[in-house]
C-alpha positions, 0 to 999 in steps of 0.5 A, spaced: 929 817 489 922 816 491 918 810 489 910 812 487 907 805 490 901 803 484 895 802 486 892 795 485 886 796 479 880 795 482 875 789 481 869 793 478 875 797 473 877 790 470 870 786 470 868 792 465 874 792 460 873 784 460 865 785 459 867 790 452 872 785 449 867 779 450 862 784 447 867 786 441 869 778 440 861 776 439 860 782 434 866 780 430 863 773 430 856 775 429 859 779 422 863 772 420 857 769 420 852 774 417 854 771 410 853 765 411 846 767 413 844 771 407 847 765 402 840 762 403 837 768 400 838 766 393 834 762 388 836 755 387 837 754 380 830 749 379 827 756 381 830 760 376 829 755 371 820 755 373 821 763 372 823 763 365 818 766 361 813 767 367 815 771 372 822 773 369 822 779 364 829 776 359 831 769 358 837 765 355 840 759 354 847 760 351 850 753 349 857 751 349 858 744 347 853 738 343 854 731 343 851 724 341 852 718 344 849 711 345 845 711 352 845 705 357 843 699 355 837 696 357 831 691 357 825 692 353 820 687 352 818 681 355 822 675 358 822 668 353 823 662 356 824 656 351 822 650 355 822 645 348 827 641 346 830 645 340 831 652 338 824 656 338 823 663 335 820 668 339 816 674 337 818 680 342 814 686 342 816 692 345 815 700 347 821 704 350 820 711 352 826 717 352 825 723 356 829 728 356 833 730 364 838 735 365 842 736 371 837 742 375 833 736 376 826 739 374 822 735 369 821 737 362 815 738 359 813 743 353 808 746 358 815 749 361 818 756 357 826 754 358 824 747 355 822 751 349 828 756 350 833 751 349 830 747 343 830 753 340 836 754 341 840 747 340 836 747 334 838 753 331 846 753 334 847 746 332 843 744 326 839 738 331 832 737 332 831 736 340 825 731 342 822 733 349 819 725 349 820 720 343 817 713 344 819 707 339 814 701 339 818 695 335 817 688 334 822 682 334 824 676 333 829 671 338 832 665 337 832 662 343 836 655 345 833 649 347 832 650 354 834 659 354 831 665 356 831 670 351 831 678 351 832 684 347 837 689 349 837 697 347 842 702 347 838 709 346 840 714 341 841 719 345 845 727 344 846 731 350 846 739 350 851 744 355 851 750 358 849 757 360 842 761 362 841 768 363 835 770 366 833 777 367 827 781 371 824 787 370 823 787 379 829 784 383 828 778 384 832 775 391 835 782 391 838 782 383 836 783 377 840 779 373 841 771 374 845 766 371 845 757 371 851 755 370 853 748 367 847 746 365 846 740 361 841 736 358 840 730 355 835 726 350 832 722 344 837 724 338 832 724 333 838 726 327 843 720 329 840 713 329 847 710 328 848 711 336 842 706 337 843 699 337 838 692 339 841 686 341 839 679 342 841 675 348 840 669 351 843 664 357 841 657 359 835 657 365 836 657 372 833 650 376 829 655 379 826 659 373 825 651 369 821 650 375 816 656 374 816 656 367 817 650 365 
C-alpha cells in the first residue's frame, strides 16, 4: 500500500484563517456590548417626570399604598440657657417648614404639572389633602432648670404616597411612545392627621464651656 505524504499548510494559509477567527471574535464582542451601549439612550426618571404636561401628550400617577407617620425629630427655635439659681420659664419662638421630597429627587413646586398629577391623584384615591409646603409658626414656653439648657423638639406630621406614572407622547420620545416610573414615592406635611405630630420640651445641665460663653 502506497502512503500520499501530506503537505505541510503553508504559513500565509494559516495566517488567514487565524485573521478570520480573530475578526469573527471582535464581532461577536462588539454584539455584546452594543446593549450596554444604548442603555444610556433612555430618559432618566427625573426627565420623564419635567416632561409630564409640557412635552409629553398623557400623564398619569397610579397610586398604590398611602400612609401617615411621625417625621424625624428635630430642633425648632432657639437655644435657652438658664444661668440664674432656680428654674426660669423661657418663651421660645419658632418657624418649621415641611416640603415635600420624593424619591427621583426632583424639587416639588406647583409650577410642576406631575406635582399637581399627583395631588390630584392622592386626593381623590384616598381622601387626603396633600400639601406641596406647609409651615407652622408657634410660640412656647420652657421651663428650664437652674443651670439647663432648654429646647423645643418636633416630629412632623407627615404622610407618604406610593407608586407608579405612565407617560405618554404623541412623538417618540428616546425611541418610544410609551414610558413609565416605577416605585415612586413621595412624602409631605399631613394636613388631615395632626396626631402624627408632636412637640417635646427638653432640657440637660450646661457644659463648663457653654456656662462659659453664656453665663
Amino acid at each position: 500500500m502506497e502512503f500520499a505524504v501530506r503537505g505541510k499548510r503553508s504559513a500565509k494559509h494559516i495566517s488567514s484563517r487565524t485573521a478570520g477567527m480573530v475578526a469573527a471574535l471582535t464581532v461577536g464582542a462588539s454584539l455584546l456590548t452594543a446593549p450596554q451601549a444604548l442603555a444610556a439612550d433612555s430618559p432618566t426618571d427625573a426627565q420623564l417626570l419635567k416632561a409630564c404636561g409640557d412635552t409629553s401628550s398623557f400623564c398619569a400617577f397610579r397610586p398604590q399604598s398611602y400612609w401617615g407617620y411621625s417625621g424625624p425629630k428635630h430642633q425648632v427655635g432657639s437655644t435657652a440657657y438658664n444661668c440664674g439659681s432656680q428654674t426660669n420659664q423661657h418663651r421660645i419662638d419658632w418657624s418649621d417648614t415641611t416640603t415635600a421630597s420624593n424619591s427621583v429627587g426632583v424639587a416639588v413646586s406647583a409650577e410642576l404639572t406631575f406635582a399637581e398629577v399627583f395631588e390630584v391623584s392622592i386626593t381623590t384615591t384616598y381622601s387626603h389633602t396633600w400639601q406641596n409646603s406647609h409651615t407652622d409658626t408657634e410660640s412656647n414656653t420652657v421651663n428650664i432648670p437652674s443651670g439647663h439648657v432648654g429646647w423645643i423638639e418636633r416630629g412632623t406630621s407627615k404622610q407618604a404616597g406610593q407608586g407608579w406614572w405612565e407617560i405618554q407622547f404623541k412623538n417618540k420620545y428616546y425611541g418610544h411612545y410609551d414610558w413609565y416610573v416605577y416605585n415612586y414615592k413621595e412624602t409631605g406635611f399631613n394636613k388631615d392627621n395632626p396626631s402624627y405630630g408632636y412637640i417635646n420640651f427638653k432640657d440637660r445641665a450646661m457644659t463648663s464651656a457653654e456656662r462659659g460663653a453664656h453665663c
